[in-house]
N, C-alpha and C positions, 0 to 999 in steps of 0.2 A: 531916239536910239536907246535913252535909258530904261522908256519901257518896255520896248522890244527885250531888252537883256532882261530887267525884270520879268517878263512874259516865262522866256525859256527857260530861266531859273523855276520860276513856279514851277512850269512843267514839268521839269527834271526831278525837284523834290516830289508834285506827285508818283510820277510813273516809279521811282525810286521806293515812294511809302508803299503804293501796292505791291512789290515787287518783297518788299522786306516786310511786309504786313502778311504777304502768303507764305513765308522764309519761319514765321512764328514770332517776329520782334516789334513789339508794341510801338506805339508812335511815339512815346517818350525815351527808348531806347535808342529808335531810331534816330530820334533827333540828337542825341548824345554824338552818335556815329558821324552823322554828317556835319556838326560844328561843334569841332573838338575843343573850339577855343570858345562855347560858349558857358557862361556861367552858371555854375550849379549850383541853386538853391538850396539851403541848410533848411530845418527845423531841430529845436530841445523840443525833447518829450522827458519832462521835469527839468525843471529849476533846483538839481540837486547840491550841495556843496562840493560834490564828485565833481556834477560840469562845470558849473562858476570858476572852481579853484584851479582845476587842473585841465578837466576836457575845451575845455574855450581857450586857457592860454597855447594851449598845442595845436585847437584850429586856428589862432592869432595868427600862429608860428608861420603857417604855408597860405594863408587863405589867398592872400593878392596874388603871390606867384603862380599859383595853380587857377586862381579867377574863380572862388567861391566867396559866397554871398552868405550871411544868417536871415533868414525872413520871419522866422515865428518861433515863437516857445508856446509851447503846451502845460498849462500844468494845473491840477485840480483846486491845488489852493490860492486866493487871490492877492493873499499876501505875497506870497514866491508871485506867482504870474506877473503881476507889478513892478517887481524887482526886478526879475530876468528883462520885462520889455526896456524898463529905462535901461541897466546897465546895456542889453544889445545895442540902443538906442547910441549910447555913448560910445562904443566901440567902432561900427559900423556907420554912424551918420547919415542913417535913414532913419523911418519907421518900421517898426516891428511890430506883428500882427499877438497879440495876445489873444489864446484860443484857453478856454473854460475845461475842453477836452480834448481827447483823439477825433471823433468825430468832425469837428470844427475843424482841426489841424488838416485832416487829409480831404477836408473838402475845398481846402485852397485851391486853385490852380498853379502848373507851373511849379510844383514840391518837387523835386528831387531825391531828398537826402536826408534821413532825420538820426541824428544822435538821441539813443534810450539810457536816460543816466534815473531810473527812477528804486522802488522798493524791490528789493533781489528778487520774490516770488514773482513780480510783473514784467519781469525783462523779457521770457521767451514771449509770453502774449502780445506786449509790444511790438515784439518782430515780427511775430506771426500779422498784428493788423497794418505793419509798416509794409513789410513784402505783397500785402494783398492789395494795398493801395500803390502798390507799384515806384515804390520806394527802395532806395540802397540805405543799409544801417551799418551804426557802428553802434555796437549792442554792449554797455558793460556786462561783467560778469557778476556773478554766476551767472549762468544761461539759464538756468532751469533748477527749480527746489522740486519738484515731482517729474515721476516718468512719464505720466500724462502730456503735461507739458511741452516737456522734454520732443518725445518722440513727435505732439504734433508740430511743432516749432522746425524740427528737421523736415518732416513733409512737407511741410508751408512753404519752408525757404528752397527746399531740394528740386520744386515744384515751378518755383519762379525762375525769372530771370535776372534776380537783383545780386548786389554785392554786398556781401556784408562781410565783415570784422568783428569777432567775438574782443572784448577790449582784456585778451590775457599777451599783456607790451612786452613781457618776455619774449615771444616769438618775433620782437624785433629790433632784437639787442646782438652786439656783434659778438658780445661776449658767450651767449646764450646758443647762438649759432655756428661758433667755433667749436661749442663742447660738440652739438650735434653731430657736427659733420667728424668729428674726435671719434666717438662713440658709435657712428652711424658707419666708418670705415674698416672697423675691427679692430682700431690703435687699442683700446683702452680694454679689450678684453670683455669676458663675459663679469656683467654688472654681478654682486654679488649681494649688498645692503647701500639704500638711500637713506639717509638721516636731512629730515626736512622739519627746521623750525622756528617760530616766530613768536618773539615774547615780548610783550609792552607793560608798563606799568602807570597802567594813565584809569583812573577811576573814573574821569568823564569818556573815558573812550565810547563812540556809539551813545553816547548822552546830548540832548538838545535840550537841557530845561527850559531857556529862555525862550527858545522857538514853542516849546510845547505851551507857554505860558502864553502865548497869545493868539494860537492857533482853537478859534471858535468852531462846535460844525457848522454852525450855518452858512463860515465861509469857505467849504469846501463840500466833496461829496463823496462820503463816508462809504455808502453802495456802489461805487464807481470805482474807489481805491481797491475794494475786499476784491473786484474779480471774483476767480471763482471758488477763492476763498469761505470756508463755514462762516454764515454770520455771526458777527459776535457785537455787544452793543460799543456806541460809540466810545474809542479810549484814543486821548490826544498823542497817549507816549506811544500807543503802536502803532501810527502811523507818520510820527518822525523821530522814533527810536527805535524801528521793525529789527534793525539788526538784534536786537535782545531777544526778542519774541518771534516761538516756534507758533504759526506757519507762515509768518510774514517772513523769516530770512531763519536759515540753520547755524547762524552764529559763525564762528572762528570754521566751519568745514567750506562754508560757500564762498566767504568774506576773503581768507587768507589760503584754505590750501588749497584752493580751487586753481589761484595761480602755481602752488611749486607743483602739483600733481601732474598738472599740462606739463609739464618739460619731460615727466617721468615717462607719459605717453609718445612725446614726440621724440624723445631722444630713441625710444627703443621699438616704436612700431605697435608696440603695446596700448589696447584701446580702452583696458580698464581691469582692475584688481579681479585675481581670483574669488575674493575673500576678504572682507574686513571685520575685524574686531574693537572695539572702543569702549575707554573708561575716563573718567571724571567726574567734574560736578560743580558746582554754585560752590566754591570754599572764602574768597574774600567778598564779592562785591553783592553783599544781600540788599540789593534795592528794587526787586521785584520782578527781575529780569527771569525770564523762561530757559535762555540758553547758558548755558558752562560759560565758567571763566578760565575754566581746566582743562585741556583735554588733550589724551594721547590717543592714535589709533596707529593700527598695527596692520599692514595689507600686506597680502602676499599677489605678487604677478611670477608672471611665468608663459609657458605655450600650453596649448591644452592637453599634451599626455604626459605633460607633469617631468619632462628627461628636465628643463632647463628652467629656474625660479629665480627669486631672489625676495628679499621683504624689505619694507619701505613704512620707515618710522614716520608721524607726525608728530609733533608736539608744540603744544599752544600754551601761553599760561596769562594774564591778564593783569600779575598783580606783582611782578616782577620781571624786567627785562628794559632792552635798550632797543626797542623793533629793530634790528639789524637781521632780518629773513637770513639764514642760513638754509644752503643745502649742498651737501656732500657726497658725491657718489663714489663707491666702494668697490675694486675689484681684487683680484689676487697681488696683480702688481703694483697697487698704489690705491693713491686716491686722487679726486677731480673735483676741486673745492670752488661753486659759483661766489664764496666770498672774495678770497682772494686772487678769485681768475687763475689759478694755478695749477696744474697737472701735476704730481709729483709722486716721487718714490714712496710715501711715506706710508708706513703699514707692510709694505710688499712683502713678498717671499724674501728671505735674505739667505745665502748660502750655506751656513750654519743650519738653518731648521730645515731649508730641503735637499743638504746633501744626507742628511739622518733618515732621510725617508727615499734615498736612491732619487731625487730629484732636480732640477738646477734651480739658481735663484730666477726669479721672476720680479720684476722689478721696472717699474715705468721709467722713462727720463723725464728730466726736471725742467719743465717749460710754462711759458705766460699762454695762455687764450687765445688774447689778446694783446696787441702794445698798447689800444688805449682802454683805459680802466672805465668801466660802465656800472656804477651801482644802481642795484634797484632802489626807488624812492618807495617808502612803502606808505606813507600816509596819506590821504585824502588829500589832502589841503597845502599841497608841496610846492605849485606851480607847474610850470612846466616842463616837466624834467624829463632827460635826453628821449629815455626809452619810450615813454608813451607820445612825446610827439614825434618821437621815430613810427610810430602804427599809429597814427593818424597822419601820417603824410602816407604813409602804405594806402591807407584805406582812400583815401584822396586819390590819389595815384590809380588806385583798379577802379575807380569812377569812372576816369578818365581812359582806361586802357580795357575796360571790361575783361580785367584778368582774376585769377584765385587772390586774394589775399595770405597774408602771412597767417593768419587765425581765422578759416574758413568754419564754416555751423559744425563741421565733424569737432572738432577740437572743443567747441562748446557743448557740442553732445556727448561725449564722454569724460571731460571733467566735470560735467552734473553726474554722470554716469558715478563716475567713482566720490562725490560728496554726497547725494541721495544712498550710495549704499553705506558711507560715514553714518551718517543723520538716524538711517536705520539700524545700525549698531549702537549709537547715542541712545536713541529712544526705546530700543526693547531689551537692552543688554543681551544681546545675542549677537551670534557672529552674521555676516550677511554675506549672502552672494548676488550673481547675476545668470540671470536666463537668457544664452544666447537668443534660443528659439522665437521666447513672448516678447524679449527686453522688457524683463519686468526684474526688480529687484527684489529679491527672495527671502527671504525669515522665517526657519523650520519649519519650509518647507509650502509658508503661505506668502502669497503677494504684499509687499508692504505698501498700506495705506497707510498716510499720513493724518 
């Protein structure tokens, strides 16, 4: 009897695979579908202190409930790959398959799902080889430091049938999603000025001496790291201090307003700056670093025949500040403050100044967000905190349900959109735009190469 019911079973799943294999859904998709309750296998693609600290305790968070598994890390260097196997080892209480590289990784059988927590310029390439391997990702951000990238990373993924999560955890905070739906109904009036900004004063910020000090090449693979990076000869700090160095990572535009920018697009429909302009520079931390410790930039958004804008401050500084990410949005009748989760009157029109001009007051009411308070955690090394294992339960969840995510490739293809056209106001001191047409980001009038 039971192999009779085994019999049909098989059967069923064949005539089923062909049926959904002619339908365009792979067999690994497929099998998703028909055992919902079976276990989806993880991979790390890098041993970064991004996953260790944070991305691993927020997979901690949901993996049993939801029935995910870690099976392998990826990572070039052997000293990380070592690490990451024992500590998985210790979490999970199997074996973990340590892989030298991508290749190795997705020649596993049986992958699923791989988290990319590696150098900023290799996050969309990662995706691009995770999607091709037939992979769901949870991509940190930046998505993309060029448009090349960029745009192939969109094709790649737009292309597949996978799931991914750009990792900007704002899109899955209640707090963040109150203002949306604020802003997104007409309560909050036409935006007028965003002020977005984030100030640390940490001198090892982006600093690994100790790592760099025993990071040999012979135990990693220097030509594997650069991608399609210009080569340059082997240097230990740019490759576990890239955030300082332009074109491993663009510094404070990729790092930090990569995230407040996303909310500026989501709140308002808006897929990327008119125009950006930027100034700063290297003024405290001269230890050889390529990118700013400084920097403001200045974007103007709006619709394309220019009736309705507004501009939207950045400002960074490195060598003074308590990282508490502020951002403020501005309209006639108030303001909309994501520190305080707060809506209020303050700024607005008040009846004095527009009865002087035949006008009424304008003027917002004074309300919470939310009632429960959500800060963003902004540092690497925080744990697990609410919001980002709120989008990693998200990204869990559309594994499982093969739906959009909170932070789907568009949302990482135009907040590279608007830090690539940052990076190229940084780098030529000139204002930059974007070219609907090429999507290419523009510089008087020529394509900016990086």
């Amino acid at each position: 009897m039971n192999s009779r019911r085994k019999f049909i079973k098989q059967s069923a799943i064949a005539a089923a695979g062909t049926y959904f294999g002619a339908m365009g859904f792979s067999a690994k998709s497929y099998g998703r579908i028909l055992g919902a309750n079976d276990r989806v296998r993880v991979g790390a693609v890098g041993f970064s202190d991004r996953f260790k600290d944070t991305l691993l305790p927020c997979f901690l968070n949901h993996h049993q409930e939801l029935n995910f598994d870690m099976v392998a890390v990826s990572d070039l260097w052997s000293y990380r790959r070592n690490l990451g196997v024992e500590l998985l080892k210790s979490k999970f209480n199997h074996d973990i398959k340590g892989c030298r590289n991508n290749d190795e990784l997705y020649a596993m059988k049986d992958l699923d799902a791989v988290i990319v927590s590696t150098a900023d310029f290799q996050h969309a390439l990662h995706a691009i080889e995770a999607v091709n391997a037939k992979c769901d990702v949870y991509c940190e951000k930046p998505f993309a430091e060029t448009m090349e990238d960029n745009r192939a990373a969109l094709k790649a993924i737009k292309a597949s049938k996978q799931i991914i999560q750009i990792g900007s955890q704002r899109r899955s905070g209640a707090n963040y999603k109150a203002a949306a739906d604020f802003i997104q109904q007409g309560k909050f009036g036409d935006i007028t000025m965003v002020e977005l900004t984030w100030n640390v004063n940490q001198p090892g910020r982006w600093r690994r001496p100790d790592l760099v000090a025993k990071l040999k090449q012979e135990d990693t693979d220097w030509k594997r790291f650069l991608m399609n990076r210009p080569f340059e000869e082997w240097d230990p700090r740019k490759y576990l201090e890239y955030r300082l160095f332009w074109p491993y990572s663009s510094g404070m535009p990729g790092q930090w307003m990569s995230h407040q920018i996303d909310t500026v697009h989501w709140f308002t429909g808006l897929m990327h700056p008119r125009s950006v302009v930027a100034n700063g520079g290297i003024y405290q931390w001269k230890d050889g670093r390529r990118n700013w410790d400084t920097t403001t930039a200045v974007f103007d958004y709006g619709d394309k025949d220019m009736k309705k804008g507004f501009q939207v401050v950045f400002g960074s500084r490195m060598h003074n500040g308590d990282e508490r990410p502020a951002e403020i949005y501005y309209a006639n009748g108030g303001e909309l403050n994501l520190n305080t989760n707060k809506i209020s009157p303050k700024g607005g029109l008040q009846e004095k100044q527009a009865a002087a001009m035949g006008l009424k007051a304008n003027l917002l009411p004074e309300m919470s967000l939310t009632s429960q308070e959500e800060k963003v955690v902004a540092s690497a090394n925080t744990g697990a905190d609410r919001l980002t294992s709120n989008h990693m339960r998200n990204w869990m969840e559309c594994i499982r349900s093969r739906k959009e995510t909170n932070a789907p490739v568009e949302a990482g293809y135009y907040h590279s959109v608007a830090t690539i056209m940052t990076n190229a106001a940084v780098r030529t001191g000139s204002k930059a735009t974007f070219d609907e047409k090429t999507q290419e980001v523009m510089v008087n009038g020529k394509v900016f190469k990086y």
